[in-house]
N, C-alpha and C positions, 0 to 999 in steps of 0.2 A: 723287209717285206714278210707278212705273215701267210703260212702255206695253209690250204683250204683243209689240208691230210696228215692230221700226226705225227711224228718220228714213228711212233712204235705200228699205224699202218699201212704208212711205207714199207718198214720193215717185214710186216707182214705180208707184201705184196711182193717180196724176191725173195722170202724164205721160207721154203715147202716146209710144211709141217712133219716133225720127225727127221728134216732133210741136214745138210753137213753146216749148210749156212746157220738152219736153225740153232742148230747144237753150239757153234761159236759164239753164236750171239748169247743166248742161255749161258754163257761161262762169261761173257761180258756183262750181263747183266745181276748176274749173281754178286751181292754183299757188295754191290753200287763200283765194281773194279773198274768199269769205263771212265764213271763218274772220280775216282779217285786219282787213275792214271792220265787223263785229261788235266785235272788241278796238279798233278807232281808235274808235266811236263810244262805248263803255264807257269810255275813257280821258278823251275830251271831258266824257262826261256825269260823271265823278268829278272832273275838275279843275272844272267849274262848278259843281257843288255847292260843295267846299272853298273855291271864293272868295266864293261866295254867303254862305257861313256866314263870312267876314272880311267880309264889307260892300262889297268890292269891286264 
């Protein structure tokens, strides 16, 4: 389903400007780290599947 409101103002809508939420987000956003650490934990969780399914 597609949402009428953004990710980013969502986001904007629980994290005060200047405030502690804001500041986390700004360090996940910075040089795509959500976006990168998202694909390393999707790549873990599809190689242990694939072994799982070998018996490994």
């Amino acid at each position: 389903a597609a949402a009428d409101v953004s990710p980013a103002a969502l986001a904007d809508r629980v994290a005060s400007p200047g405030g502690m939420t804001r500041e986390g987000m700004n360090v996940l956003d910075n040089g795509d780290a959500l976006r990168r650490l998202l694909a390393e934990t999707l790549r873990a969780t599809r190689d242990k599947g694939a072994a799982l399914s070998k018996g490994d």
